[in-house]
Backbone as CSV, one residue per row, in Angstrom:
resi,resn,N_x,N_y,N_z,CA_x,CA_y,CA_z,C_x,C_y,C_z
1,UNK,-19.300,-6.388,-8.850,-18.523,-6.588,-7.627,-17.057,-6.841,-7.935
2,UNK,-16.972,-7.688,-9.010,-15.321,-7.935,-9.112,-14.373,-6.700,-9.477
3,UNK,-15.541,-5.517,-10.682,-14.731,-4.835,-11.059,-14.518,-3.406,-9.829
4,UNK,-15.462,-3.431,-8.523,-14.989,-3.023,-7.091,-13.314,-3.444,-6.759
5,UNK,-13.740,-5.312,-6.680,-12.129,-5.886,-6.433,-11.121,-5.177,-7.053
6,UNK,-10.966,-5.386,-8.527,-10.205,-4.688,-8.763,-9.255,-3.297,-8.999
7,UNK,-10.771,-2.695,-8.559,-10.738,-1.154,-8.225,-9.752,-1.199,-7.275
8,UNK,-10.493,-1.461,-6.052,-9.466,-1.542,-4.625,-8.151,-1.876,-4.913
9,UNK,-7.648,-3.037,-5.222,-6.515,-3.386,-5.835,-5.518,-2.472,-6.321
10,UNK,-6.238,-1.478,-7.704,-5.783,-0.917,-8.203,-5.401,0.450,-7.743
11,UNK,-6.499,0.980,-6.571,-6.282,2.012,-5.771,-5.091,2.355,-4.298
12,UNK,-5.266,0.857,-4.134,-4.034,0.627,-2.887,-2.287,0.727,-3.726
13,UNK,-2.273,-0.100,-4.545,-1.144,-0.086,-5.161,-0.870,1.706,-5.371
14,UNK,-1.238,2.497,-6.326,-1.612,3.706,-6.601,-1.326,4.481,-5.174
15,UNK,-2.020,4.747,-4.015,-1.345,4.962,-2.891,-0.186,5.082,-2.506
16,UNK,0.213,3.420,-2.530,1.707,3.005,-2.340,2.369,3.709,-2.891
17,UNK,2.200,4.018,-3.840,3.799,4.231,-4.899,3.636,5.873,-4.759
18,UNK,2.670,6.810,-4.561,2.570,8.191,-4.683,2.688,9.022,-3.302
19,UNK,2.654,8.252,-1.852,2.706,8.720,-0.936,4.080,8.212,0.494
20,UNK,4.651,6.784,-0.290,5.743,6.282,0.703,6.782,7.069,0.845
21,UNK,7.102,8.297,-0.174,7.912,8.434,-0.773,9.785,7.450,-0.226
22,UNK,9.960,6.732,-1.213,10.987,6.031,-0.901,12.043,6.589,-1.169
23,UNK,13.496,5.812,-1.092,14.658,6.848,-1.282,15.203,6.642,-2.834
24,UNK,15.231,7.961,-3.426,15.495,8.253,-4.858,16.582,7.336,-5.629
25,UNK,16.910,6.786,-6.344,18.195,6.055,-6.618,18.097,6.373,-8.300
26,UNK,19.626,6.068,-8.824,19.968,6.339,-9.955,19.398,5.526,-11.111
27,UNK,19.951,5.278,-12.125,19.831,4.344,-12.808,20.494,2.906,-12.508
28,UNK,19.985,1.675,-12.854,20.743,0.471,-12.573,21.960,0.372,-13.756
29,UNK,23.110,-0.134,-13.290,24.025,-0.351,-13.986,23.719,-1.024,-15.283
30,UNK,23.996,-1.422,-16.182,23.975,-1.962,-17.340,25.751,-3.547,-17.491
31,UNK,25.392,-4.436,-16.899,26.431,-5.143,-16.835,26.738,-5.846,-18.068
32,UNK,26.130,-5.376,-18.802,26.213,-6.517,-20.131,25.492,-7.973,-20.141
33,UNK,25.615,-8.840,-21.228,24.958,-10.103,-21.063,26.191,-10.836,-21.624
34,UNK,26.943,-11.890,-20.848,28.173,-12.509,-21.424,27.432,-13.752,-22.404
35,UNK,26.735,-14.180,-22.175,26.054,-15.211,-23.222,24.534,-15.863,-22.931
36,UNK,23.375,-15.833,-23.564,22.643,-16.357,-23.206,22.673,-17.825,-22.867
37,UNK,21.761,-17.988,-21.457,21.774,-18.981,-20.773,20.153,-19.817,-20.538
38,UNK,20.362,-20.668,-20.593,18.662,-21.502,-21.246,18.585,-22.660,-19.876
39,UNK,17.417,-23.113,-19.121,17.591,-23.737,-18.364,17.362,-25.447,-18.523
40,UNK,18.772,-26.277,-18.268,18.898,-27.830,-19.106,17.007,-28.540,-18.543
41,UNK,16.391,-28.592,-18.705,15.381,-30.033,-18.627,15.111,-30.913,-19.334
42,UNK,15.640,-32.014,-18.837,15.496,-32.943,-19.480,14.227,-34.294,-20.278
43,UNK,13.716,-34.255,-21.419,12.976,-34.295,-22.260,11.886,-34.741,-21.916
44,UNK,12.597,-36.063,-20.856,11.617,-37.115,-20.297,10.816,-36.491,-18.942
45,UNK,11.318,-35.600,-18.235,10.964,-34.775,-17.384,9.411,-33.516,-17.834
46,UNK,9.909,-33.111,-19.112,8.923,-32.185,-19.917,7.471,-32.948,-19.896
47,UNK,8.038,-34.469,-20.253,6.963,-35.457,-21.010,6.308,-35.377,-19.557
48,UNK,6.648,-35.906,-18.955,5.974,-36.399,-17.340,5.136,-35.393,-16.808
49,UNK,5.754,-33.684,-16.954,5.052,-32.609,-16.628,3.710,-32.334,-17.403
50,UNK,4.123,-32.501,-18.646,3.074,-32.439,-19.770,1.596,-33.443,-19.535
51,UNK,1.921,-34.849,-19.388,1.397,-36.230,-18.978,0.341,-35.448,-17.790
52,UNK,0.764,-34.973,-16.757,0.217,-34.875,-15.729,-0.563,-33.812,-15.841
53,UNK,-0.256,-32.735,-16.148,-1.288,-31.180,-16.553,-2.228,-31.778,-17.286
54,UNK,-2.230,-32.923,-18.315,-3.258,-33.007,-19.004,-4.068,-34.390,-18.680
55,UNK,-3.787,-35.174,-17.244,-4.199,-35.765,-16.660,-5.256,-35.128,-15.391
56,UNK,-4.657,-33.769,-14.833,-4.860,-33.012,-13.978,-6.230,-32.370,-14.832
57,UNK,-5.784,-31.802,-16.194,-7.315,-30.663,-16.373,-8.466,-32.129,-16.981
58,UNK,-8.017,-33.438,-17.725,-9.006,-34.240,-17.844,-10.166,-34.566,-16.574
59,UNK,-9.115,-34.640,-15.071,-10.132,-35.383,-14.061,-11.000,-33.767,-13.806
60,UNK,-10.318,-32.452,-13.785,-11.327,-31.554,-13.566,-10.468,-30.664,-12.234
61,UNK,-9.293,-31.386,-11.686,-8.181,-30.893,-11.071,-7.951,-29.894,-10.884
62,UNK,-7.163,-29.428,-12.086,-7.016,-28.272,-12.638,-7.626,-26.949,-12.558
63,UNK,-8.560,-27.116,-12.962,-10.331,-26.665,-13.037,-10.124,-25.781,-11.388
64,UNK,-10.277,-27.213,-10.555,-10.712,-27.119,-9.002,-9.519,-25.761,-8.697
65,UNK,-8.637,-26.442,-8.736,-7.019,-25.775,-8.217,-6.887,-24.262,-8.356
66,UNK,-7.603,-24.181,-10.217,-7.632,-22.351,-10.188,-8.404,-21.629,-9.542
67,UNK,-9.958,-22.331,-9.551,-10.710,-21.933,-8.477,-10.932,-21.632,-7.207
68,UNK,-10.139,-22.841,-6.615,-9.407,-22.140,-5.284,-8.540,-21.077,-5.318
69,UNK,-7.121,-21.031,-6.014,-6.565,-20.082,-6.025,-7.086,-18.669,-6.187
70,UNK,-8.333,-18.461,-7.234,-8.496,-17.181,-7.524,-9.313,-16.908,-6.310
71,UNK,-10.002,-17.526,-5.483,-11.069,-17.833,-4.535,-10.159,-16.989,-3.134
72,UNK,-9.131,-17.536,-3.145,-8.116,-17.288,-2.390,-7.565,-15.799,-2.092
73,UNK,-7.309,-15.215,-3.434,-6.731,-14.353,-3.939,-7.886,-13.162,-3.903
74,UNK,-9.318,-13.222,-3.995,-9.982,-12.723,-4.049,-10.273,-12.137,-2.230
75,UNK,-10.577,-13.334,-1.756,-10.897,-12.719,-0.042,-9.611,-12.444,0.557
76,UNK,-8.390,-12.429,-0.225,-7.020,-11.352,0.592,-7.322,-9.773,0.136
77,UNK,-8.199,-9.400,-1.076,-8.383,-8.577,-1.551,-9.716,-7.783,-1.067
78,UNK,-10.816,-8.594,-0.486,-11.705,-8.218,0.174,-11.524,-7.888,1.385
79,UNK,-10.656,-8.586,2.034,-10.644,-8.588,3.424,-8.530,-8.584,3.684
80,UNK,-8.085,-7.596,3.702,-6.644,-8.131,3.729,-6.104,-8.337,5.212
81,UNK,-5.141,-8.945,5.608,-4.778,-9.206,6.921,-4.702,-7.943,7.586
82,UNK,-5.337,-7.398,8.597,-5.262,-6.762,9.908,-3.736,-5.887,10.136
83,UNK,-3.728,-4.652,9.542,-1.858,-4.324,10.534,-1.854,-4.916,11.944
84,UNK,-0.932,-5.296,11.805,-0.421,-5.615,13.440,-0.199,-4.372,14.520
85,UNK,-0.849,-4.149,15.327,-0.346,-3.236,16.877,-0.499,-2.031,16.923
86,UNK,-2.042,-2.058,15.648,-2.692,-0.496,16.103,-3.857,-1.009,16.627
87,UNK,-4.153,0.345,17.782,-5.256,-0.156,18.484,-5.831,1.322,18.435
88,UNK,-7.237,1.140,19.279,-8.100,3.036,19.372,-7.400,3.435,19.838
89,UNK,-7.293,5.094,19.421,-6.617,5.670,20.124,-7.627,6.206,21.664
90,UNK,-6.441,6.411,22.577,-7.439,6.653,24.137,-6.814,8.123,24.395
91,UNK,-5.840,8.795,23.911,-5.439,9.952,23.982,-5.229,10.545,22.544
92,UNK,-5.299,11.890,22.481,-4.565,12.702,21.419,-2.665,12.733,21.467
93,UNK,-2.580,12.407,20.345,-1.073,13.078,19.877,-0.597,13.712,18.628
94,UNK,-0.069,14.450,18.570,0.655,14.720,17.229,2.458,15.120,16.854
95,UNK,2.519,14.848,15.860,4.018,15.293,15.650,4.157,15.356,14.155
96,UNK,5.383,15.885,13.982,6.035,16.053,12.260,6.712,14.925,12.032
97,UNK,6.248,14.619,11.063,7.153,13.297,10.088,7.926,14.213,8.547
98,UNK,9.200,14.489,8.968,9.936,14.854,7.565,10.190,13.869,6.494
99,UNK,9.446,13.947,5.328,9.884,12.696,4.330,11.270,12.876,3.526
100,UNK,11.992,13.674,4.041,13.364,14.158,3.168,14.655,12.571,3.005
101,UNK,14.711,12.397,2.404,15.641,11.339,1.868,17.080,11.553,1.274
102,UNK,17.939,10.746,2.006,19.538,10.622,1.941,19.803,10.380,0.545
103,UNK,20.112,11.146,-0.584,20.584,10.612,-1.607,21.689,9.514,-1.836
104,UNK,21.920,8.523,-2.035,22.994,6.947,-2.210,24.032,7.755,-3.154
105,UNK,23.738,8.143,-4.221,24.701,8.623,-5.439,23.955,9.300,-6.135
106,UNK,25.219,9.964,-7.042,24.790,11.292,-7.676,23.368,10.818,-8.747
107,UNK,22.773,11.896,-8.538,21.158,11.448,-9.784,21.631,12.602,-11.026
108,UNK,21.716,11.692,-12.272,22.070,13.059,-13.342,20.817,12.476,-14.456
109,UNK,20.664,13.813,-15.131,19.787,13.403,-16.263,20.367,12.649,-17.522
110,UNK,19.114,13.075,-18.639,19.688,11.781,-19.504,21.178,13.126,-20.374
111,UNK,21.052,13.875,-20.280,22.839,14.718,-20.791,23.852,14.582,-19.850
112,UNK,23.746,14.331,-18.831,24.646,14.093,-17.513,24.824,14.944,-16.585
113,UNK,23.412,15.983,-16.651,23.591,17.262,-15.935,23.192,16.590,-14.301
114,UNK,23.915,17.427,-13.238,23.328,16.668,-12.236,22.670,17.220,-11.348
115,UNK,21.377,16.129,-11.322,20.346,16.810,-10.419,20.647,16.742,-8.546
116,UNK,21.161,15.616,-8.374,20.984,15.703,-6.972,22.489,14.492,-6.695
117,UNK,23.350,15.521,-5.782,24.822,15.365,-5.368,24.529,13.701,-4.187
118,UNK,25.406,12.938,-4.243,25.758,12.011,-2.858,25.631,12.458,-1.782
119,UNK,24.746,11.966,-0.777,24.862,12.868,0.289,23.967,14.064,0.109
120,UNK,22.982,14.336,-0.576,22.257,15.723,-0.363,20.887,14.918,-0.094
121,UNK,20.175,15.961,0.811,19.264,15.636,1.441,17.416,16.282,0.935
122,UNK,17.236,15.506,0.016,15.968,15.936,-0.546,14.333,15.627,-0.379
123,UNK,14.107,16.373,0.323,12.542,16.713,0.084,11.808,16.410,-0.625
124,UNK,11.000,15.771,-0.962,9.988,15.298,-2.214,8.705,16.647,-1.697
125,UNK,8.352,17.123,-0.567,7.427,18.352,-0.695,8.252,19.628,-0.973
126,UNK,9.132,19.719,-1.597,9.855,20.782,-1.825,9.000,20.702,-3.521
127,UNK,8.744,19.926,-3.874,8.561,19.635,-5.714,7.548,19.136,-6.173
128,UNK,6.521,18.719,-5.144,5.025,18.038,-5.040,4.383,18.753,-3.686
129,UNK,2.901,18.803,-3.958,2.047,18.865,-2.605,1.205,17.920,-2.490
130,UNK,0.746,17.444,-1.319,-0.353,16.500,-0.933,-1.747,17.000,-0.538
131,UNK,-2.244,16.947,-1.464,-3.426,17.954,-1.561,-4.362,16.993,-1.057
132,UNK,-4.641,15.791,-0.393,-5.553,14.811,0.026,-5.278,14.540,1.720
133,UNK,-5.463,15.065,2.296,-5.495,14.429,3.803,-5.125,12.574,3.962
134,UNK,-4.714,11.777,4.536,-4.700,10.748,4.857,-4.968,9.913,5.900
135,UNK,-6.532,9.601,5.785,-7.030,9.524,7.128,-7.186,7.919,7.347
136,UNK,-6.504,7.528,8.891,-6.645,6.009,8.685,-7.526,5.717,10.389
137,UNK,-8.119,4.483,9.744,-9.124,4.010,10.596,-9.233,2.741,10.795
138,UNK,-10.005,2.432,11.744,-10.578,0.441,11.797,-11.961,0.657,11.398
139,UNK,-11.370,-0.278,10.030,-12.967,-0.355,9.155,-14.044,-1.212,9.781
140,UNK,-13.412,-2.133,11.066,-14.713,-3.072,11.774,-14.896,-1.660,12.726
141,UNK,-14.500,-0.619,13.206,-15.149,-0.069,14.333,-16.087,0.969,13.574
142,UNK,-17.593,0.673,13.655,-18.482,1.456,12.845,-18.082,3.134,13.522
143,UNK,-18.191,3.220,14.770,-18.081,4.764,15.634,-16.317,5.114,14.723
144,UNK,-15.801,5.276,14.245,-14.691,5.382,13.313,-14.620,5.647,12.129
145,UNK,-15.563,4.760,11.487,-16.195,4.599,10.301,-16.967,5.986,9.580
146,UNK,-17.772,5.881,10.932,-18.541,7.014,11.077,-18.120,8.415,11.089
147,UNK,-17.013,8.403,11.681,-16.431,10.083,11.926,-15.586,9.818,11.023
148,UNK,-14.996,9.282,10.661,-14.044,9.423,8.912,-14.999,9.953,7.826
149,UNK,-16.370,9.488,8.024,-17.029,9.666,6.500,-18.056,11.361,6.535
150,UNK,-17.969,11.298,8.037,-18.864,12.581,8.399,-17.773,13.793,8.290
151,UNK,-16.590,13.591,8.237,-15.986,14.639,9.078,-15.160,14.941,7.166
152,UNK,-14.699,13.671,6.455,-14.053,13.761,5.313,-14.785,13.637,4.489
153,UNK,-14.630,14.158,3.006,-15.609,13.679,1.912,-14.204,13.092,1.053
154,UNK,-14.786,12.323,-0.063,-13.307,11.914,-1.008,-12.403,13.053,-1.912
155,UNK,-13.114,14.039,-1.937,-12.013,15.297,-2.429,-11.012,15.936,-1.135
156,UNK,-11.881,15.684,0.012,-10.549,16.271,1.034,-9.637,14.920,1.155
157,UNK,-10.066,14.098,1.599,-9.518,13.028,2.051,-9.493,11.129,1.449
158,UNK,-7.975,10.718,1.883,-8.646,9.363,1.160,-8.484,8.537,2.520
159,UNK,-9.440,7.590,3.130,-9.596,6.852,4.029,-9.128,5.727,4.215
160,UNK,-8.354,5.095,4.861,-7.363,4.452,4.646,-7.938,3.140,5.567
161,UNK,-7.976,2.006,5.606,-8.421,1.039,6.624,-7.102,0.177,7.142
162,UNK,-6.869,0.206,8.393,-5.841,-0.844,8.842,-6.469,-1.860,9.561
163,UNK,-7.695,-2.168,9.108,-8.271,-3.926,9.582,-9.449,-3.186,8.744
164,UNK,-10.457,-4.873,8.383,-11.796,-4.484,7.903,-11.705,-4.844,6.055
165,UNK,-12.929,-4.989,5.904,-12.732,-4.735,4.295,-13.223,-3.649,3.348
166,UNK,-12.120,-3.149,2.798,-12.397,-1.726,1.924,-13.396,-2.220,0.636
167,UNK,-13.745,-3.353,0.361,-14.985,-3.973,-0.952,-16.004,-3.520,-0.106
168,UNK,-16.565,-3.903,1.099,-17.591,-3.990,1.799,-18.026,-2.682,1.915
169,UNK,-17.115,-1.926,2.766,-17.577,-0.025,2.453,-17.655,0.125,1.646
170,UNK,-16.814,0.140,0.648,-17.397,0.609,-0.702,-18.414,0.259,-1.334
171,UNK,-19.001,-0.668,-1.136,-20.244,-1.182,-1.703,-21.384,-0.509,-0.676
172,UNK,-21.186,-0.177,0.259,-22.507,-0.086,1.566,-22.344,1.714,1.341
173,UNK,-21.588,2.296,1.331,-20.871,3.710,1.887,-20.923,4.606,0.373
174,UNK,-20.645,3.928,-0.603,-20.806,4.569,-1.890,-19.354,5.195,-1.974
175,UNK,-18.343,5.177,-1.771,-17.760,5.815,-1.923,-16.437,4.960,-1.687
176,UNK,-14.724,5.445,-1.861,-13.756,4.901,-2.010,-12.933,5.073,-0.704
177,UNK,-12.470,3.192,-0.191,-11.610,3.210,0.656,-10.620,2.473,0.381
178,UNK,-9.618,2.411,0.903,-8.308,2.027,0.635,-7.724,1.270,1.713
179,UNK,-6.141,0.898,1.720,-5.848,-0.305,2.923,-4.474,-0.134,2.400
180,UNK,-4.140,-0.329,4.208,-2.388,0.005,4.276,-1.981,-0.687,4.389
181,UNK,-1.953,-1.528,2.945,-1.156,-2.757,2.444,0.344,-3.525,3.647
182,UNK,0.027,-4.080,4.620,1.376,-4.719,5.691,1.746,-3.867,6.139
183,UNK,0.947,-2.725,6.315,1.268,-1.298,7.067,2.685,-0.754,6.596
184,UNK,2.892,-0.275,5.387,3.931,0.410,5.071,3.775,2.185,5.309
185,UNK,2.641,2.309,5.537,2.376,3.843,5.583,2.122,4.091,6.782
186,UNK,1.523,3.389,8.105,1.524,3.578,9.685,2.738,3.417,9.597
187,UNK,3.204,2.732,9.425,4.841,2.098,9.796,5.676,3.632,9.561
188,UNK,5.584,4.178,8.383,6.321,4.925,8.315,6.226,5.962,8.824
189,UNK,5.133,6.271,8.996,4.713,7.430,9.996,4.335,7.170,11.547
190,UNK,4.964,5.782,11.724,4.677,6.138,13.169,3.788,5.876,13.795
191,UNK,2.770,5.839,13.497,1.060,5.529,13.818,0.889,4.566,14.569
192,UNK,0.094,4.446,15.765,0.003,3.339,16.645,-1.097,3.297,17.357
193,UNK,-2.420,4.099,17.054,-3.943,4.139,17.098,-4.383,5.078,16.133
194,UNK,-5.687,4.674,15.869,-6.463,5.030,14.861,-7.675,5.877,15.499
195,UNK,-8.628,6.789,15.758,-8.247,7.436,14.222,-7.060,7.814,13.960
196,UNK,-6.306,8.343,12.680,-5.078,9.136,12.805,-5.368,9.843,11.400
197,UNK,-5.011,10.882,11.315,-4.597,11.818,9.925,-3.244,12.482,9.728
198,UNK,-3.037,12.482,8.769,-2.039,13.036,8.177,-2.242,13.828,7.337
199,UNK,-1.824,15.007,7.182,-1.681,16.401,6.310,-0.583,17.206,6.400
200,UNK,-0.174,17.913,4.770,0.745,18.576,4.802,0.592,19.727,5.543
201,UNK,1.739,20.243,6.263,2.277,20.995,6.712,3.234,21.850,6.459
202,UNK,3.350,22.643,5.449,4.316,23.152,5.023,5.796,22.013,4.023
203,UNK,6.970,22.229,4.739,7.829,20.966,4.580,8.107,19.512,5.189
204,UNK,6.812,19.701,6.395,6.764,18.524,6.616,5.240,17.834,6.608
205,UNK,5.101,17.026,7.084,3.529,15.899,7.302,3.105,16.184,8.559
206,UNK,1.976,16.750,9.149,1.747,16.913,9.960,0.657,14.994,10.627
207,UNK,1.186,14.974,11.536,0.681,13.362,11.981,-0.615,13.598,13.328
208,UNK,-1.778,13.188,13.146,-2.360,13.364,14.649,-3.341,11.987,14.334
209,UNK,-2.889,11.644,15.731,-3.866,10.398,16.757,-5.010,11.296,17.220
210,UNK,-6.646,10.806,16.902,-7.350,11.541,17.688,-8.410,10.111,18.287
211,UNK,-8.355,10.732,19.556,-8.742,9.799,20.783,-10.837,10.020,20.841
212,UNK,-11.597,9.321,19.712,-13.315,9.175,19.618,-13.241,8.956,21.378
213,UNK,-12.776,8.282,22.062,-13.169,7.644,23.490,-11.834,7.576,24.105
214,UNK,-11.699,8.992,24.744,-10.865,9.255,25.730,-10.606,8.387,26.808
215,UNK,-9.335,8.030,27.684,-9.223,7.039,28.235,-8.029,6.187,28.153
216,UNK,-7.532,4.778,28.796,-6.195,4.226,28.919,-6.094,4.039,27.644
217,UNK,-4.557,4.514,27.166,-4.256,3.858,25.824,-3.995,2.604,25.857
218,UNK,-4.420,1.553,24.850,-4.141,0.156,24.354,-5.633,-0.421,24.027
């Protein structure tokens, strides 16, 4: 089960970083280091800190404290907080989301040739494809659940949960779900009921809300 946890973990992050696409930036400056700098604590302060950690793991403290913490850390990972202010969808919609990004400053390689001018406007599907559908759902609404897993398998699609816990399907469902970590990926696309998918479209993302139970949106 834990090494599930960490699966998930390791699969959401992985997501993040391969599909937000964020805006490209150069290298960070190099400011130099004018002198190393060490932070003053004072001796008797160390002693007191020291005194107490080993007062703390004697009574069993310590002990308790990590246990909670990892305890903690574990059911944000099983169960992560809910996006805020998606609800079923009650109608169909769709639209294009262009991921093309404002270059800040010039991007040159490591000879100084330059790849991409101030001000030019680049495409990340001009140079990559998204060969995985991105289908997001409410992992508590089983009728959702259900048409994500019937309709996608994990080579077309990766299933995305914005409430619910992705350990729990995966353990019941056999198969891999994921979670839109504080909703950076509805957010960016817009999304504001579930079901929803996303697929490429040529140069852009094609976005659709599809409405299981037609009816008032909210």
């Amino acid at each position: 089960m834990r090494m599930l946890v960490t699966s998930c973990v390791c699969a959401v992050a992985a997501l993040g970083a391969a599909l937000v696409f964020p805006p490209m930036r150069s290298e960070a400056k190099d400011y130099g280091q004018a002198a190393q700098a060490f932070p003053v604590i004072e001796p008797d302060l160390l002693s007191t800190i020291e005194a107490r950690l080993r007062r703390a793991e004697a009574s069993g403290e310590l002990a308790r404290t990590n246990e909670m913490f990892a305890k903690r850390v574990e059911a944000k990972v099983r169960r992560p907080d809910p996006v805020a202010g998606i609800t079923a969808a009650r109608a169909a919609r769709s639209w294009d989301f262009d991921p093309s990004v404002m270059m800040e400053r010039d991007i040159r390689d490591q000879k100084g040739n330059l790849i991409a001018a101030a001000g030019q406007r680049i495409n990340p599907l001009d140079f990559v494809s998204v060969r995985q559908d991105l289908v997001f759902i409410d992992g508590d609404d089983p009728a959702q659940t259900a048409w994500a897993i019937e309709h996608y398998s994990d080579i077309k699609a990766k299933i995305i949960l914005v409430n619910g816990s992705p350990v729990e399907l995966m353990t019941a469902k056999k198969r891999r779900f994921y979670f839109d970590q504080a909703g950076k990926l509805t957010t960016r696309f817009g999304i504001e009921h579930t079901p929803a998918i996303v697929t490429q479209a040529g140069r852009v993302m094609r976005v659709s809300e599809v409405a299981l139970k037609p009816g008032k949106t909210g």
